[in-house]
C-alpha positions in Angstrom: 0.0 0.0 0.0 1.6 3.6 -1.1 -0.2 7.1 -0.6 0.0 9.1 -4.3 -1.1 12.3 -5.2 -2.2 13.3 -8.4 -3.2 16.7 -9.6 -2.4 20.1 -11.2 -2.1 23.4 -9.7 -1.5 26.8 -11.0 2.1 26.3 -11.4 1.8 23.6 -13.7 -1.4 24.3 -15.8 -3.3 27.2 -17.3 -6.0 28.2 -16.1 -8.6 26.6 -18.9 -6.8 23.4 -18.5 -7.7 23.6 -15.0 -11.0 24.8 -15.6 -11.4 21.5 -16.8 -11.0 19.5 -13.6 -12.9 22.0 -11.5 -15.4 20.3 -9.3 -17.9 21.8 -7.4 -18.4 20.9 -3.6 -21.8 18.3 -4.4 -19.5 16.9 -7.0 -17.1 15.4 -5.1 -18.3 12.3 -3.4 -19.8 11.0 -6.9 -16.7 11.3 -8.6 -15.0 9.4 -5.7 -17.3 7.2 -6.1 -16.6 6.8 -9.8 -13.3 6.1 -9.1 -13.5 2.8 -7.1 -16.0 2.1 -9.9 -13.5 2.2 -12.7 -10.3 0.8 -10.7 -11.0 -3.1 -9.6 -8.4 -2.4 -6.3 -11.1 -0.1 -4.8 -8.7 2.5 -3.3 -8.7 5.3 -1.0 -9.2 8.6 -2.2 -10.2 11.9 -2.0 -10.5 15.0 -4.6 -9.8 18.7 -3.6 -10.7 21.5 -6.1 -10.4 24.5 -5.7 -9.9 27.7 -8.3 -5.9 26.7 -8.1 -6.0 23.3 -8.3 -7.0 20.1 -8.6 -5.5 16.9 -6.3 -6.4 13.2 -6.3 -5.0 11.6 -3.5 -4.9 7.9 -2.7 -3.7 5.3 -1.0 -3.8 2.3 -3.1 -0.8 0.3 -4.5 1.4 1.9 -6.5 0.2 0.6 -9.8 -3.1 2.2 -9.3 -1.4 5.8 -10.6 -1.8 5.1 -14.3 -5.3 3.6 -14.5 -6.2 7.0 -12.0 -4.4 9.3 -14.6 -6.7 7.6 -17.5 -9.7 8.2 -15.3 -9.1 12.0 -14.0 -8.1 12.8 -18.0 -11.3 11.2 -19.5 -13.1 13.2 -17.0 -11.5 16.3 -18.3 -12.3 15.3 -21.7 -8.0 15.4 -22.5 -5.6 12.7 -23.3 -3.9 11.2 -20.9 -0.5 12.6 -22.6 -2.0 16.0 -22.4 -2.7 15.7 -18.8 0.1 14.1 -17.7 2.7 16.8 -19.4 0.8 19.8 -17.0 0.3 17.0 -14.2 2.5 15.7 -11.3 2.7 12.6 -9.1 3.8 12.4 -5.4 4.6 9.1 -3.7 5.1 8.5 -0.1 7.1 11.1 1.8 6.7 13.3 -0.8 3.0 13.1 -1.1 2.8 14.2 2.4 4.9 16.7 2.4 2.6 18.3 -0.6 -0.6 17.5 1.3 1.2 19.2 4.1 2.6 22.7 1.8 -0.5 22.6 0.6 -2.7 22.6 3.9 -0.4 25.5 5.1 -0.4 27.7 2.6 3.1 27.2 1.5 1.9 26.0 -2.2 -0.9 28.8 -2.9 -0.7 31.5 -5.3 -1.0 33.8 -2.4 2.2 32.8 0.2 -0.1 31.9 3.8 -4.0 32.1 2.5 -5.8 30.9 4.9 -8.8 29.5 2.6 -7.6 26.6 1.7 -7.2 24.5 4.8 -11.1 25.3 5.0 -11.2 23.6 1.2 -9.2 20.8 2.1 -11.6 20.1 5.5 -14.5 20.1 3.3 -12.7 17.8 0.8 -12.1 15.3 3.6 -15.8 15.5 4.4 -16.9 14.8 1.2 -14.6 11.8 0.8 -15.5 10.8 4.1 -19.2 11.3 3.0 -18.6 8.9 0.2 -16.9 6.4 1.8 -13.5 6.5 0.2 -11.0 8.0 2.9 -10.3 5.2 5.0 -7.5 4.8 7.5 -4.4 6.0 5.7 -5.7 9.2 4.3 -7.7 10.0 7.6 -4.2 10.0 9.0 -2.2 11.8 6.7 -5.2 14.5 6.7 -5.4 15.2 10.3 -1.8 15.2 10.0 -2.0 18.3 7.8 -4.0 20.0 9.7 -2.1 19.4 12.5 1.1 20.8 11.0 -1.2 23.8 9.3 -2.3 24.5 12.4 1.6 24.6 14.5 2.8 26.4 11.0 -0.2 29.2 11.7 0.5 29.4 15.3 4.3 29.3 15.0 5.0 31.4 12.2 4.2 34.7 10.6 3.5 33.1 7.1 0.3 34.7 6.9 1.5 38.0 8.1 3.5 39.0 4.7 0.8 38.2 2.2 -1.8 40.1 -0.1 -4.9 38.3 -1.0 -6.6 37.7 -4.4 -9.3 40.3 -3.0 -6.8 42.8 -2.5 -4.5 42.4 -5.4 -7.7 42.6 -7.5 -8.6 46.4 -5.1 -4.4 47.7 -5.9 -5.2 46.8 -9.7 -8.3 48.6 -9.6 -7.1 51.6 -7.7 -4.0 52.3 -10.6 -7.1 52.5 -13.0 -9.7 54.8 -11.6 -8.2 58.1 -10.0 -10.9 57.6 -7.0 -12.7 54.6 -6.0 -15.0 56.7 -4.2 -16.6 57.5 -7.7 -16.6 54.0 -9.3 -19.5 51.7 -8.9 -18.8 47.9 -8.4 -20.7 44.4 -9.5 -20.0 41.6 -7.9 -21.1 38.1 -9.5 -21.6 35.2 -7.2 -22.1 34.9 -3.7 -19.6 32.5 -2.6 -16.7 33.1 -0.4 -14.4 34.6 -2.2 -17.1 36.8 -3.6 -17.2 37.9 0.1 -13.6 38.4 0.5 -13.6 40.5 -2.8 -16.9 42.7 -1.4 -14.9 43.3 2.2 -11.8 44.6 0.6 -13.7 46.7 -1.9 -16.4 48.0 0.7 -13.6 49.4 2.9 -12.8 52.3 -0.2 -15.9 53.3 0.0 -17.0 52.9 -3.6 -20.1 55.0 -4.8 -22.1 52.3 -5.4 -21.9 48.0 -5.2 -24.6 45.3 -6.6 -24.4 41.8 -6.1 -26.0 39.4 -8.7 -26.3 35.5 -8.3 -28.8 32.9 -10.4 -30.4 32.7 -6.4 -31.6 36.0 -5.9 -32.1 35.0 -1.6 -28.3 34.5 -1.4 -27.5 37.7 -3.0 -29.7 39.5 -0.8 -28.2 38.0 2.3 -24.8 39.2 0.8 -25.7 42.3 -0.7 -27.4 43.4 2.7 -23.9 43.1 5.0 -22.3 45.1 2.5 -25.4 47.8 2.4 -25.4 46.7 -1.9 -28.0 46.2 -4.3 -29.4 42.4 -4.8 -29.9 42.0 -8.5 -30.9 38.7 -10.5 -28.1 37.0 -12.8 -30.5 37.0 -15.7 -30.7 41.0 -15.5 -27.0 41.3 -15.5 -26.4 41.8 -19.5 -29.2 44.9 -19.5 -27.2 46.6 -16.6 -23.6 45.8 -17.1 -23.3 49.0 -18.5 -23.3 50.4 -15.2 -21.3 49.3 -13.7 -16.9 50.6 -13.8 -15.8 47.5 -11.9 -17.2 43.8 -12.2 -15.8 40.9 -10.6 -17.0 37.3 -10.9 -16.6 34.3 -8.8 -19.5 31.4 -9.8 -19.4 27.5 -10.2 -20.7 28.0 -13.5 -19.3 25.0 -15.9 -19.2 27.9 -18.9 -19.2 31.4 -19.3 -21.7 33.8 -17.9 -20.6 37.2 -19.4 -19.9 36.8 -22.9 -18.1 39.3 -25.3 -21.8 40.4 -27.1 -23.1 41.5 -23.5 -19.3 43.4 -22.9 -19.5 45.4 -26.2 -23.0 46.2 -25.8 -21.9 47.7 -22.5 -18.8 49.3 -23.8 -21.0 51.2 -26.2 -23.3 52.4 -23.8 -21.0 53.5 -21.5 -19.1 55.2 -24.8 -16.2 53.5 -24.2 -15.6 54.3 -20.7 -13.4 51.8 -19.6 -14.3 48.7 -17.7 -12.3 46.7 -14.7 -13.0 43.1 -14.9 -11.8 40.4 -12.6 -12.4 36.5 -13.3 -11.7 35.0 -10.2 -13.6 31.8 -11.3 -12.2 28.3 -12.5 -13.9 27.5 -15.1 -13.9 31.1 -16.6 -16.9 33.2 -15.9 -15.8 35.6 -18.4 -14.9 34.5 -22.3 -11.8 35.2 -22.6 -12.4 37.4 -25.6 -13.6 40.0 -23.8 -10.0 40.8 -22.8 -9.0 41.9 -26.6 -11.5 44.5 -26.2 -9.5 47.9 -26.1 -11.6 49.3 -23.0 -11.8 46.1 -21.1 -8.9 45.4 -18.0 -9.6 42.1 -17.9 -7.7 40.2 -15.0 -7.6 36.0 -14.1 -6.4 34.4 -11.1 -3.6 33.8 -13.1 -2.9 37.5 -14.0 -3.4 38.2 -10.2 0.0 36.1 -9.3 1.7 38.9 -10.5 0.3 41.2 -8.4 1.2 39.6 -5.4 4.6 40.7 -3.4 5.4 39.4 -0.8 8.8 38.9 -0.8 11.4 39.9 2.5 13.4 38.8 5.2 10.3 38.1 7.0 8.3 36.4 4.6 11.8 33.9 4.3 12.6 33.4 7.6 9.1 32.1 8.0 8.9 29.8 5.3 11.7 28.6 6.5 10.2 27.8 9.6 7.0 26.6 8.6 9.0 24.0 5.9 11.2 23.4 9.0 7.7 22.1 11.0 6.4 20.9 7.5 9.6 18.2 7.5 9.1 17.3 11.1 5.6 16.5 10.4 6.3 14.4 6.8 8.7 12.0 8.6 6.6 11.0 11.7 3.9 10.4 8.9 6.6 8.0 6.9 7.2 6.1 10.0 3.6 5.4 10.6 3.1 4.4 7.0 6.5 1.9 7.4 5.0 0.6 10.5 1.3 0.2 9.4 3.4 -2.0 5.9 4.4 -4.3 8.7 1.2 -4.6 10.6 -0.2 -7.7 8.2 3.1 -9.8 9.2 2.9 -8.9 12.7 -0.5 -10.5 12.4 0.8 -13.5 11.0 3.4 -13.8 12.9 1.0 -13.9 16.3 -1.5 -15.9 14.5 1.3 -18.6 13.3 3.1 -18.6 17.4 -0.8 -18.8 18.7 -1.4 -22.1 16.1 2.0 -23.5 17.5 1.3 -22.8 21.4 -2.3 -24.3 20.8 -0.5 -27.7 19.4 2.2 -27.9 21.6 -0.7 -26.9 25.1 -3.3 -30.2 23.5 -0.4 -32.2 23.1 0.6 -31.6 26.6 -2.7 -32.4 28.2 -3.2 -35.6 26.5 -0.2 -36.7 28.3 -1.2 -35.3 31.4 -4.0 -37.2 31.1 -2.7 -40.4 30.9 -0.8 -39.8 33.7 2.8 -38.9 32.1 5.1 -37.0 34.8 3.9 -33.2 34.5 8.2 -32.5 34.3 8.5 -34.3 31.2 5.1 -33.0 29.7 6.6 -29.4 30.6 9.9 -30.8 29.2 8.5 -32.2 26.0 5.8 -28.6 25.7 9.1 -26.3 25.8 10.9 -28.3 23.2 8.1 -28.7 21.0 7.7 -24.6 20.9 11.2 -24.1 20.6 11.9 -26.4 17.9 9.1 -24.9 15.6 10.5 -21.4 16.4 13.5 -22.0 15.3 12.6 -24.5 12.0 12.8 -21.8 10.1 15.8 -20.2 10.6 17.6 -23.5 11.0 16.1 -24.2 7.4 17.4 -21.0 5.8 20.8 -21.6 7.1 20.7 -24.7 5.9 19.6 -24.1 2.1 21.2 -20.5 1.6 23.6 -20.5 -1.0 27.3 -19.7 -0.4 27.8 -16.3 -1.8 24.2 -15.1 0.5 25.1 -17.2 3.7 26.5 -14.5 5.8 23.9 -12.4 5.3 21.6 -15.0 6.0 23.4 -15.7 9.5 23.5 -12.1 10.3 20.2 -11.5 10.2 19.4 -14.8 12.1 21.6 -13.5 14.6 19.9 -10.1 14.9 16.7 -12.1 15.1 17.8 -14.6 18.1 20.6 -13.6 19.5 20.6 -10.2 20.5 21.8 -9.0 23.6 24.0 -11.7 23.3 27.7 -12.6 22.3 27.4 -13.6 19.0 29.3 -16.3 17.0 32.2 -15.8 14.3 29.2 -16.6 11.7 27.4 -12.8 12.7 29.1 -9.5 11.8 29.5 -7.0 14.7 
């Protein structure tokens, strides 16, 4: 049994590639689900997506990763050479130490984000949901939240960072002279919608609308931020209002298309437009950004934005990796001692078999009346001779050029804490 990952992040893939292998939250536990279907060994497993990446972990044996490649690239509708060129593969130690980067924030776009330790609890759930974690991956999840957890409350690495949200207000802000006099749209009403909403609400912009297909949610939203609830069907009539829109749905294709874009653009007489696609999927065709009046910015564009380099920001990812390694190797001892568990249970079950033979041999005798310090004689040689069988027979049959090693580990095996032969190395 080996623990893999499998995935692609946005280091590795753009982000229409990724788009591909976005998965919404309800998602989830089907596609696990799917996966034990298609592979006969009936793995462990569980999926995070999020707008950055998407990870297949496992614990299965290890020739489980190409029939999981096949099956996570015929979901994205790719080859499995296309996938597997933007695609990596982490096994063991090193899979954990991803898991563990990733769960920290050490492997986001923005250095520290908190949001995705929140994605990768709910991921957990899901698989847990479905039925696919098991023992292994419960382990080496709680593990990296554990470490995510000491790397928060040791470290500063969340203290040197800039979010998405707030790369997306610094971009804005070289733009428009004054966001006091710009209103804003935001699409969506998920999290990072939210996130997006706080950091523009706190310039104070003239005016801010939230749209979402549920018009409820968008009130709830709209209503903390004192903005206008509008419904997602209306949105083409009155994106022409709007100087700043910025999108965030679970929409599988795009909601703003170029027609509805130009239509604005010449209502607004050209008037520019800021536009943020914070989505995976797009929410936004990416046409729209050849349009001369159009700022059009991705999650990808956004990686730019964010600085946060320093002394600071390195001594505490040095740290934090420091806790990270700590953490990765008292996983890999657990995982080398659960590989032994199945011989340990042989191993008792084979010394029961033999005490349970040598214990009715011994009261048959008893009861015919045999001396009880011969029966005990007889019982101690009878154990001993089966425990020792088969090293005896390994000795016996090794061949020349293998023999010492053979005796060497016999040795280790029997004789420790003992002076050992000429036959043993020291």
């Amino acid at each position: 049994m080996s623990v893999f990952a499998l995935g692609l992040n946005h280091t590795t893939a753009p982000v229409d590639l990724r788009g591909r292998f976005a998965f919404t939250v309800e998602q989830l536990g089907p596609t696990l689900q799917s996966l034990r279907e298609r592979l006969s060994l009936r793995p462990e497993a569980a999926l995070i997506s999020t707008c950055n990446r998407t990870e297949l972990y496992c614990a299965a044996p290890t020739d489980a990763v190409h029939p999981a490649m096949d099956w996570l690239a015929g979901l994205g509708g790719v080859g499995s050479g296309e996938l597997a060129r933007h695609a990596y593969v982490l096994q063991g130690g090193q899979a954990a130490r991803h898991a563990f980067r990733v769960a920290s924030g050490l492997d986001s776009m923005v250095l520290g984000e908190p949001q995705i330790l929140g994605q990768m609890k709910q991921a957990v759930r899901e698989a847990d949901a479905a039925g696919t974690l098991g023992t292994t991956l419960h382990q080496l999840f709680q593990r990296s939240f554990a470490v995510a957890k000491e790397v928060r409350t040791s470290t500063e690495i969340g203290a040197h960072s800039i979010s998405m949200a707030a790369a997306a207000v610094r971009l804005a802000g070289q733009l428009f002279e004054d966001l006091r006099e710009v209103k804003v749209l935001f699409v969506g009403a998920g999290e990072m919608i939210e996130l997006a909403a706080t950091h523009f609400a706190a310039k104070a912009p003239k005016a801010m609308a939230v749209a979402n297909r549920t018009l409820e949610r968008g009130e709830k939203l709209a209503t903390h931020f004192s903005a206008e609830a509008m419904r997602l069907v209306d949105l083409p009539q009155r994106l022409a209002e709007f100087d700043i829109v910025v999108s965030c749905t679970a929409s599988s294709v795009p909601i703003i298309g170029l027609g509805a874009v130009e239509r604005a653009l010449k209502a607004r007489k050209h008037r520019p437009i800021f536009m943020v696609d914070l989505a995976v999927p797009r929410d936004i065709e990416p046409e729209v950004s050849q349009l001369s009046d159009v700022y059009l910015y991705t999650v990808d564009d956004l990686s730019a934005v964010v600085q946060t380099a320093g002394e600071k920001r390195q001594a505490a990812v040095a740290q934090a990796e420091a806790i990270i390694e700590t953490g990765v190797q008292s996983f890999v001892h657990w995982l080398d001692q659960r590989a032994s568990v199945p011989l340990i249970q042989a191993l008792n079950a084979q010394a029961d078999s033999w005490r349970e033979t040598e214990l009715a041999r011994a009261r048959k005798a008893l009861a015919r009346g045999e001396d009880v310090e011969a029966v005990l004689d007889a019982l101690s040689r009878g154990l001993t001779q089966k425990m020792l069988h088969g090293a005896m027979a390994e000795l016996h049959s090794a061949s020349p050029e293998h023999r010492e090693d053979v005796a060497e580990t016999v040795s280790r095996l029997f004789l420790r804490g003992t002076s050992r032969p000429n036959g043993g190395r020291r």
